[in-house]
C-alpha positions as CSV (number, residue, x, y, z in Angstrom):
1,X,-59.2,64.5,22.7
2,X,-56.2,61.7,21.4
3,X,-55.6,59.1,24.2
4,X,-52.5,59.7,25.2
5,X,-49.8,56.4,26.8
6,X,-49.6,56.8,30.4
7,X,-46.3,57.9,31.2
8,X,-45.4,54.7,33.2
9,X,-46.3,52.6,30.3
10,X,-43.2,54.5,28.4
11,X,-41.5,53.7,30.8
12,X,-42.0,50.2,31.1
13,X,-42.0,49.7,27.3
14,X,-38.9,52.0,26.7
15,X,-37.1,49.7,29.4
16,X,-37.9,46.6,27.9
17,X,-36.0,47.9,24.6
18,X,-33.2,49.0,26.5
19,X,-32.9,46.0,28.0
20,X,-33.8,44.2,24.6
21,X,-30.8,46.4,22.7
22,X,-28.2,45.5,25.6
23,X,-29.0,41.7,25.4
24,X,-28.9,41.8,21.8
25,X,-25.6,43.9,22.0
26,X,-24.1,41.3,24.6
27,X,-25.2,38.3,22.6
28,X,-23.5,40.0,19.0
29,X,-20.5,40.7,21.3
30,X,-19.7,37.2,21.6
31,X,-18.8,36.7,17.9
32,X,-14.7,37.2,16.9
33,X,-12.7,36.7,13.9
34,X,-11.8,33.5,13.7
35,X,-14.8,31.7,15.7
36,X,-16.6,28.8,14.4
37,X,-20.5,29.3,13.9
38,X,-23.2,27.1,12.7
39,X,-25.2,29.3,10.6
40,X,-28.5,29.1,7.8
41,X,-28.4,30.4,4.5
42,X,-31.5,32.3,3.7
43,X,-30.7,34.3,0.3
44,X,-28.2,33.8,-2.2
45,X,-27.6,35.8,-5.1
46,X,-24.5,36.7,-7.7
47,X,-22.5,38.0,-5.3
48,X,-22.6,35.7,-2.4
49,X,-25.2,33.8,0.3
50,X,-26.4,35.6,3.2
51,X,-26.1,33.5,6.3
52,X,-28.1,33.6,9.7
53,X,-25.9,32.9,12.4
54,X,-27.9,34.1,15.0
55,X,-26.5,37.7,15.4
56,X,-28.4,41.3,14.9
57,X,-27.5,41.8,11.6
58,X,-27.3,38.6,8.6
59,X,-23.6,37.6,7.7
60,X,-22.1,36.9,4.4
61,X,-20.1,34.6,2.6
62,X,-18.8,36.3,-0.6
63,X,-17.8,34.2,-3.6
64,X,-14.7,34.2,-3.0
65,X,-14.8,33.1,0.1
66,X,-17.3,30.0,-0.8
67,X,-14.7,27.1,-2.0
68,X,-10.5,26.0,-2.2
69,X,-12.1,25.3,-5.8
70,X,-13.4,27.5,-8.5
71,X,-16.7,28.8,-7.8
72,X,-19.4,29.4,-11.1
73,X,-22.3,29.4,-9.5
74,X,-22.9,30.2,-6.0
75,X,-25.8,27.6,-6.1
76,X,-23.7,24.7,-7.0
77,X,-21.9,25.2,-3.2
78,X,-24.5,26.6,-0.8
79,X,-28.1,26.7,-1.4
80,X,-31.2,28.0,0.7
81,X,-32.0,26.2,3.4
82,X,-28.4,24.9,3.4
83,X,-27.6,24.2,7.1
84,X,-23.4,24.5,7.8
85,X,-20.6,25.3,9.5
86,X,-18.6,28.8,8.7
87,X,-15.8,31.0,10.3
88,X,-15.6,34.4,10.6
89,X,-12.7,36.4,8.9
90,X,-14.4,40.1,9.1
91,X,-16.0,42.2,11.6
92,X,-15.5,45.7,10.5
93,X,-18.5,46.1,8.3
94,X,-20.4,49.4,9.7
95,X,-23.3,47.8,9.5
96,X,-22.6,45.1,12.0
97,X,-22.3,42.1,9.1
98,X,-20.0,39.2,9.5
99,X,-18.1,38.2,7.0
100,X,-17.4,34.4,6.7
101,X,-15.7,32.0,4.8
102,X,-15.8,28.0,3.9
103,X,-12.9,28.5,1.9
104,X,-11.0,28.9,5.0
105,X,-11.5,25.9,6.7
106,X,-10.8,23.9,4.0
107,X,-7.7,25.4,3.6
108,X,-7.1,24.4,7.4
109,X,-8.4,20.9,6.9
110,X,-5.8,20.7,3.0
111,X,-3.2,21.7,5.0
112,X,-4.1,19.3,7.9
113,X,-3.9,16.5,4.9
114,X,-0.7,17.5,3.6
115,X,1.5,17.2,6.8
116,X,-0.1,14.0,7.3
117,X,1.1,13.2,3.6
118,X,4.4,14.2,4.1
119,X,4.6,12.0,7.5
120,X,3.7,9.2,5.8
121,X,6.0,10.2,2.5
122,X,3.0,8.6,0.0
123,X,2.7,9.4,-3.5
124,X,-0.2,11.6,-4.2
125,X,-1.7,12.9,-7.4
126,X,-2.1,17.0,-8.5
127,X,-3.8,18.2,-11.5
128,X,-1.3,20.6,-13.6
129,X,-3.0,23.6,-13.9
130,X,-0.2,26.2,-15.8
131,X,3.5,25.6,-16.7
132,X,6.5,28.3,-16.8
133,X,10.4,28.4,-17.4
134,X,10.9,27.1,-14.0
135,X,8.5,24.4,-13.6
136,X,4.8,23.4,-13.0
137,X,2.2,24.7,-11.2
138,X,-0.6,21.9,-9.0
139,X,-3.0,21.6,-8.1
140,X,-3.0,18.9,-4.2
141,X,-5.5,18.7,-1.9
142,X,-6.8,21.9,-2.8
143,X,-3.5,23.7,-2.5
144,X,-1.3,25.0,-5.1
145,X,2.0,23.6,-5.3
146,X,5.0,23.8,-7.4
147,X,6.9,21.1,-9.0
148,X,10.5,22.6,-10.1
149,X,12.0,21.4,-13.6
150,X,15.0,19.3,-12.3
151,X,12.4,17.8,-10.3
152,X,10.2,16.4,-13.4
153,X,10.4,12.9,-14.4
154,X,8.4,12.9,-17.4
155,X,9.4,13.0,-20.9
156,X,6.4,14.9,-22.1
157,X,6.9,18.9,-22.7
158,X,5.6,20.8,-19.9
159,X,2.8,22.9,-22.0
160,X,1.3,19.3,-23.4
161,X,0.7,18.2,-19.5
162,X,-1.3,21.1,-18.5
163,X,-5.0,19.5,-17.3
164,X,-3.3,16.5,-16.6
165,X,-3.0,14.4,-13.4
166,X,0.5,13.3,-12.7
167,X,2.0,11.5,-9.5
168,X,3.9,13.3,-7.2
169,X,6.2,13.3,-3.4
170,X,6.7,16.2,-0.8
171,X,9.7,17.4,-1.1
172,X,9.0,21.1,1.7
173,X,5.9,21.5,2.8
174,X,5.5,25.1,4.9
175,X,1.9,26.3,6.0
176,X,3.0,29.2,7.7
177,X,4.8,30.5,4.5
178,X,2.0,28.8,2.2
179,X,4.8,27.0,0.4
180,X,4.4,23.8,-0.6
181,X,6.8,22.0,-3.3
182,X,6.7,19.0,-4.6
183,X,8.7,15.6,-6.8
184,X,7.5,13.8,-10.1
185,X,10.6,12.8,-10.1
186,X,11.0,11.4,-6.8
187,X,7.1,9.6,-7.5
188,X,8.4,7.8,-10.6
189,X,11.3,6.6,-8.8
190,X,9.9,5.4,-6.0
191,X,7.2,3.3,-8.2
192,X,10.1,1.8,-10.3
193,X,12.0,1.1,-6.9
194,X,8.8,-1.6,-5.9
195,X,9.3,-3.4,-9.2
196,X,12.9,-4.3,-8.2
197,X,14.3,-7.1,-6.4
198,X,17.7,-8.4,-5.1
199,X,19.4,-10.1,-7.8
200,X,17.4,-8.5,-10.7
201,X,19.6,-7.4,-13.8
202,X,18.7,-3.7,-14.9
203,X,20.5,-1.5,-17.8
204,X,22.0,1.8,-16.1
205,X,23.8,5.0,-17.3
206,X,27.0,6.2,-15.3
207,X,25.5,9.3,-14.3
208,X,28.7,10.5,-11.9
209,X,32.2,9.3,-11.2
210,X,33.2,9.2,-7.7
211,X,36.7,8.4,-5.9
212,X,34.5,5.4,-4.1
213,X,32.3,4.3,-7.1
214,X,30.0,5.6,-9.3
215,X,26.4,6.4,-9.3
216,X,23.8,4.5,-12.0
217,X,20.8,5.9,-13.5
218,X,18.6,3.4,-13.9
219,X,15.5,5.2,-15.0
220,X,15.3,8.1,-13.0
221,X,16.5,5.9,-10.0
222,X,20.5,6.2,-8.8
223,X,22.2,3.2,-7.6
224,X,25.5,3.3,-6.4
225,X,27.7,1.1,-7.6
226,X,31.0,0.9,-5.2
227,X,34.6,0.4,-5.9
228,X,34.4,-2.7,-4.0
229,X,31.7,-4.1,-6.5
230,X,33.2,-3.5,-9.6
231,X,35.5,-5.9,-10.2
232,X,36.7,-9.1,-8.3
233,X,40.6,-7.9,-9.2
234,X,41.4,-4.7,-7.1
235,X,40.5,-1.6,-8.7
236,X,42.6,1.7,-7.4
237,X,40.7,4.3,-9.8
238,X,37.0,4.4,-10.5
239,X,38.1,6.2,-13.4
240,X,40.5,3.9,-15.2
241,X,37.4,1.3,-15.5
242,X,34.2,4.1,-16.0
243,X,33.2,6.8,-17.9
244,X,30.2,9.4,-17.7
245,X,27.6,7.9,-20.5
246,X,28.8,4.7,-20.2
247,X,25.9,2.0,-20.7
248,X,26.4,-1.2,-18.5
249,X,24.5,-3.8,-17.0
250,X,24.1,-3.8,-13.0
251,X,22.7,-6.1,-10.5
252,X,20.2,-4.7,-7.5
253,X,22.7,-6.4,-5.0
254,X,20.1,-4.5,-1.9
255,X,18.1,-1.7,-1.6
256,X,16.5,1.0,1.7
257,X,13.1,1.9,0.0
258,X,12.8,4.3,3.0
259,X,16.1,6.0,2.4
260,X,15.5,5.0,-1.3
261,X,19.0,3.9,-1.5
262,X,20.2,1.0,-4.1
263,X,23.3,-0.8,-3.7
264,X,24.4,-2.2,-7.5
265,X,27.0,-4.8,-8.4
266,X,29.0,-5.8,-11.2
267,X,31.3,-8.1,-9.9
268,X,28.9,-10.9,-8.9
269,X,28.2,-10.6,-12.8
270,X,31.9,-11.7,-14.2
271,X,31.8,-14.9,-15.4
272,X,35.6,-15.1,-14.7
273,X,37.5,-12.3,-12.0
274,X,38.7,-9.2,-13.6
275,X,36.3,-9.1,-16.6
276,X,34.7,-6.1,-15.6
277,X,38.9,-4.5,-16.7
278,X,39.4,-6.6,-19.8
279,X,36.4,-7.2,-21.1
280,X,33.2,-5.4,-20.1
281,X,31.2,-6.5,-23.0
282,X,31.2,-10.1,-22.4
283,X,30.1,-8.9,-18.7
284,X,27.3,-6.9,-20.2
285,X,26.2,-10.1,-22.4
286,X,26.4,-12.6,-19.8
287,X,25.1,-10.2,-17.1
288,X,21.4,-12.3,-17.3
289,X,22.7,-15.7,-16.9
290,X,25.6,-14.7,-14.0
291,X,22.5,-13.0,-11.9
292,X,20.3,-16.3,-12.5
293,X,23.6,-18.6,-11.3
294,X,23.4,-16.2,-8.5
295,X,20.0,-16.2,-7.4
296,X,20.3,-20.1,-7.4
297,X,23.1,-20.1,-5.5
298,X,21.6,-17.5,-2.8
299,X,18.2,-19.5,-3.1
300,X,20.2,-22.8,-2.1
301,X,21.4,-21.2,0.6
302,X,18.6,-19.9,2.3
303,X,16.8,-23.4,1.8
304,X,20.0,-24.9,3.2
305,X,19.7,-22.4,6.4
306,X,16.1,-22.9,6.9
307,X,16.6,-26.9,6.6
308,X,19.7,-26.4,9.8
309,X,17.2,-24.4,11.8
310,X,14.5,-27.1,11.3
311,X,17.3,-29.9,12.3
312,X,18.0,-28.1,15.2
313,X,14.3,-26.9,16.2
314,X,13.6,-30.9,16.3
315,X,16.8,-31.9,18.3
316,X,16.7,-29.1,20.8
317,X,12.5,-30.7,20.7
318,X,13.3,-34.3,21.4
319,X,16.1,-33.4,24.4
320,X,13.0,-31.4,26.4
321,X,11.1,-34.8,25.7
322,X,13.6,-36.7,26.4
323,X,14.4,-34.8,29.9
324,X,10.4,-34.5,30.5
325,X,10.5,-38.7,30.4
């Protein structure tokens, strides 16, 4: 005759799986899209890594989902044993699998990056990765950007720079929209702008005409030289004295490098008042040797200014020892 369980073993065992399944059931319950979970990798293979994160069923991280970069091998960014940090994007498989994802948070963390970036308004470098008619597409942080035409600073064709790092500013910079857009232009200027000083003589291209002065291209970098800077002799009509494409020789009279704004001057450069109107060559030929007689006479004085304050420093000094006496 078979042995047969007694019934209120059954009981007892069938219990302890129903109360098994329901802790097990409670525990799994506790994992939503979009938690964080420190999970194990166990397997890998072509099409993913299988991850134990402490729920009924393993999770997976799909290929796709593994890094902001291209992935080759699966090996090369998780391997077994691999200890890390995931998030869960899926719940819906019908077996009860998580899906999860590094790519993810390093999107979060890119993005995180970026507005600090713009905060700061640094230059950063992105890798071209293709060009098209209206621009070029980046590589920053990660993140693919796009750097518009009229925004490109550089001389060589857009095809030849594909591969290439080149510098770059934020110019909008929108994580909900996943828009992100960005200056060579605006980079380049900003290096050249460090380079300059007050008093330094630079060759510039009338890029625009304006009733109140006209704007210089120096480079990539626009100056504006006022009305009130042209000439020494009263000038009623920016465009009686300059012409779009005209080549001229300025002087950085003072600069915002957080606005980016450069003031220009020819006038301090006349050697005589009004040469800018009759003869603009001799300005342009003597522009070098006026900004050097400049730059003495602003360096003589400061020194003057800074010998005053020292004067009075030691007078204002010798009445508190004086009174003290």
């Amino acid at each position: 005759m078979a042995w047969k369980k007694p019934e209120k073993m059954e009981k007892a065992e069938g219990a302890e799986y129903s109360e098994l399944d329901r802790l097990l059931s409670n525990y799994d319950f506790k994992f939503s899209v979009g938690d964080k979970v420190v999970g194990n990798c166990f397997n890998v293979d072509q099409r993913g890594a299988y991850i134990d994160i402490g729920a009924k069923a393993a999770a997976f991280l799909p290929m796709a989902e593994a890094s902001l970069a291209k992935v080759e091998k699966m090996g090369d960014i998780i391997e077994i044993g691999d200890s890390r940090e995931f998030e869960i994007i899926n719940d819906n498989d019908a077996e009860g699998s998580l899906t999860l994802s590094l790519r993810r948070m390093q999107v979060t963390l890119a993005w995180q990056r970026i507005t600090q970036i713009q905060a700061e308004d640094v230059t950063v470098y992105g890798e071209v990765v293709s060009s098209n008619r209206g621009g070029l597409l980046v590589l920053v942080e990660g993140l693919r950007g796009f750097v518009p035409s009229s925004h490109l600073g550089l001389s060589t064709p857009k095809e030849a720079l594909i591969g290439q790092e080149i510098a770059l500013k934020l110019i909008e910079a929108d994580e909900e929209r996943q828009r992100l857009v960005l200056s060579n232009k605006r980079a380049m200027a900003d290096k050249q702008l460090e380079a300059f000083q007050v008093g330094d003589v630079v060759v510039g291209t009338v890029q625009s005409v304006k009733d109140y002065g006209a704007f210089i291209d120096m480079g990539g970098i626009n100056g504006l030289l006022h009305i009130s800077q042209i000439s020494h002799e009263r000038i009623n009509s920016v465009e009686n004295v300059l012409t779009v494409g005209d080549q001229l020789k300025v002087m950085i009279l003072s600069q915002d490098r957080e606005r980016g704004r450069v003031s220009l001057s020819t006038r301090k450069l006349e050697p005589t008042p009004g040469d800018m109107l009759r003869d603009p060559q001799l300005v342009f030929e003597k522009a070098d040797e006026m900004a050097a007689t400049f730059r003495e006479r602003v360096a003589a004085a400061e020194a003057a200014a800074r010998a005053e304050e020292a004067a009075l420093a030691g007078e204002a000094a010798a009445e508190v020892a004086e009174t003290e006496a």
